[in-house]
Each structure stands twice: as structure tokens, then as C-alpha cells.
DONU-700437 format. One line per 8 residues: number of its first residue (from 0); their letters; for each residue y, z, x of C-alpha. Coordinates in pm, 1 decimal, padded with zeros to 6 digits. Last residue first. Layout:
NUM) A) Y/Z/X | ...
end
This chain:
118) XXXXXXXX) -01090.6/01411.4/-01032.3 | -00979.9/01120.9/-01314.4 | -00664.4/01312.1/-01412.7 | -00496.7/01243.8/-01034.5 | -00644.5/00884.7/-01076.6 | -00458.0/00818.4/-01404.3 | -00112.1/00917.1/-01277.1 | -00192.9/00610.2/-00968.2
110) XXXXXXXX) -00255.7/00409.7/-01273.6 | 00101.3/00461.9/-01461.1 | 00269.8/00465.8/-01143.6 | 00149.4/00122.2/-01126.4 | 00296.5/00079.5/-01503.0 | 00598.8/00160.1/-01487.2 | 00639.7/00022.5/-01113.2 | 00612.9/-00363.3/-01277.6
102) XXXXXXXX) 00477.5/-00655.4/-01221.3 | 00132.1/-00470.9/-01102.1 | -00122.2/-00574.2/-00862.2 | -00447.7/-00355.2/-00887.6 | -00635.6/-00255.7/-00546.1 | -00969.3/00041.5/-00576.6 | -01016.4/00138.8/-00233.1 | -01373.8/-00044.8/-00073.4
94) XXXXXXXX) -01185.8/-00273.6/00153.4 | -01213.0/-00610.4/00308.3 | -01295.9/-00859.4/00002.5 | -01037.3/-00677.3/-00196.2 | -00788.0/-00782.2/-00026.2 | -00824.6/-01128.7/-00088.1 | -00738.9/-01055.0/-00498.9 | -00425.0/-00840.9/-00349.5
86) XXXXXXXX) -00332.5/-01110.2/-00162.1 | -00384.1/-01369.4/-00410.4 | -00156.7/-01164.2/-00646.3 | 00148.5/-01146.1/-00359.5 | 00131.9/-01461.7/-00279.5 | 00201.1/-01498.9/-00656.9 | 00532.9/-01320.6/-00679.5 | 00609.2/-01035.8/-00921.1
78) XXXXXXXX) 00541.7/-00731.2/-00700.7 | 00388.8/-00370.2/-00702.3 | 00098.1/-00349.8/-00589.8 | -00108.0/00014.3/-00620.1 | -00368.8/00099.1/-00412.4 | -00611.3/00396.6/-00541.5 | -00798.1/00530.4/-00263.3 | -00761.7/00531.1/00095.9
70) XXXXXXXX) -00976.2/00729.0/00348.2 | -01295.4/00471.3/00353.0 | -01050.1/00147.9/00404.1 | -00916.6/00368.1/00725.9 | -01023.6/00155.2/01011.9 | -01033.8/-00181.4/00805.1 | -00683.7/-00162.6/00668.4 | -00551.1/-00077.7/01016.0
62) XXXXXXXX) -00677.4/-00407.1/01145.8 | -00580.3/-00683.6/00855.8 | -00272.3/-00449.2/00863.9 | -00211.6/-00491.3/01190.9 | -00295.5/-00906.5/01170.6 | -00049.8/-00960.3/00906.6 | 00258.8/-00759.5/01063.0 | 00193.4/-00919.7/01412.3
54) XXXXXXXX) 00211.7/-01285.8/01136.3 | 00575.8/-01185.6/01052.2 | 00667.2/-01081.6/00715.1 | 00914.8/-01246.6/00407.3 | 01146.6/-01119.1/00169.2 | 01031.4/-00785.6/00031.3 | 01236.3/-00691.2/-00239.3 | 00910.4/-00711.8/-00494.5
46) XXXXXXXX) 00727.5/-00540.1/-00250.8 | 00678.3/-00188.2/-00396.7 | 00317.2/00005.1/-00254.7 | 00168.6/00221.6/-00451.5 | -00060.5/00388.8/-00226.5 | -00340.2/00691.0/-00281.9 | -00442.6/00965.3/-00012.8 | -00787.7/01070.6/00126.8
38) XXXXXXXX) -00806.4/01371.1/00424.5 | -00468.1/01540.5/00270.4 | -00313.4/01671.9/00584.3 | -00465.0/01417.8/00848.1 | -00457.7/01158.8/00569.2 | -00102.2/01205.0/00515.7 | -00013.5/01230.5/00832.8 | -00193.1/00915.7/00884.4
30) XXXXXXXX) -00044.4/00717.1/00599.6 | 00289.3/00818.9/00763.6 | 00207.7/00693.2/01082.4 | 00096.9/00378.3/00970.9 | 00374.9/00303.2/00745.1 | 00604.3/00379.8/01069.2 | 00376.1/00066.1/01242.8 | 00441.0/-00137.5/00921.8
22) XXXXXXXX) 00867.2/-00091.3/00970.7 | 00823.9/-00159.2/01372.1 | 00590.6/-00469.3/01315.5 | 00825.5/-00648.1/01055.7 | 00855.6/-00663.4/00698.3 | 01170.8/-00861.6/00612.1 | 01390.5/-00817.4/00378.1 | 01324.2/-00476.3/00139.9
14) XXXXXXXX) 00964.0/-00307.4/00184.5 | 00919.4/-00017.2/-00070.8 | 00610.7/00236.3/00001.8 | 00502.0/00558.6/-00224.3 | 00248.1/00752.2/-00055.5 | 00087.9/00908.7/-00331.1 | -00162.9/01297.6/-00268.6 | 00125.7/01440.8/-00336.4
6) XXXXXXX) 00434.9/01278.7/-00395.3 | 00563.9/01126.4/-00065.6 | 00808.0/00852.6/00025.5 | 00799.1/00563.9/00244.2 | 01116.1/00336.2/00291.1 | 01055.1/-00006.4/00491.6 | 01322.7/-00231.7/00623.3
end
């Protein structure tokens, strides 16, 4: 299951269970809106209820990633596992946002507040 929520220029994301294609493809289409509103918009993106994802879930973000790494900015993680660090260090190799990993929302909200006062 996958809640998004809006503040802004922030998409705010928070995968419980299991991530699969239906929940990432309604990610999509909100990211879009927001870019066809907005034109650039930030994520912070909560997985630390996220249980597991499906590979179809791996390989659309490997491909939606890629076709709109120029319209994202700041990307937030938010999770306390280590899969989740090495993705976020992998990650990086593929897109030209700026991608922390956080423990904790405090302080990933913290940075995404920093990038509003930053432009």
C-alpha cells in the first residue's frame, strides 16, 4: 500500500507491506501531476513500513527514474534498514537529484525545509 501526499513543491510518499506495481504506477502519476503543475518537485519518500517489493516494481522505477531524473530535486529516504542505504548510495549513479537516506522523518523534512530556503 502506498499513501502520497502533497505540500508544495514535496511529494511526501509512505509504502506500508508490500510495494507492488499498482501502488508505484499511482506514485507515477502523482509525481507527474506534480511536475506538470510545478515543472520540478522534491520527494521524501518513508519506507521504513515497507516490507518487501516485487522485481516489476524494481525495473519501473529503474525506468521512470531515468525519464524524469532532470525534473526531480531533493530526494529524501526515509528508512532504517541497510538495503535501503545501498540503494540510495546506487541511486545515485543514475540520477542527477540530490538523494540523502535518513533514519528518521525529523530530520528528512529537515533537508527538504532547507531546499525551499536555498532558491
Amino acid at each position: 500500500m502506498i499513501t502520497v501526499e502533497h505540500q508544495d513543491d514535496l511529494t511526501i510518499v509512505g509504502v506500508f507491506g508490500e510495494l507492488v506495481l499498482a501502488d508505484y504506477r499511482q506514485f507515477e502519476q502523482e509525481v507527474l501531476q506534480q511536475l506538470q503543475t510545478l515543472g520540478r518537485v522534491n520527494l521524501l519518500i518513508d519506507l521504513r513500513a515497507m516490507l518487501a517489493y516485487t522485481l516489476d516494481v524494481a525495473l519501473e522505477d529503474v525506468k521512470f527514474t531515468r525519464g524524469h531524473a532532470a525534473a526531480v530535486g531533493r530526494i529524501a529516504i526515509v528508512s532504517d534498514r541497510v538495503w535501503a542505504k545501498w540503494t540510495v548510495f546506487l541511486s545515485q549513479l543514475f540520477i542527477n537529484s540530490e538523494l540523502r537516506g535518513f533514519d528518521a522523518e525529523t530530520a528528512a523534512r529537515l533537508y527538504e525545509l532547507m531546499s525551499v530556503y536555498q532558491h
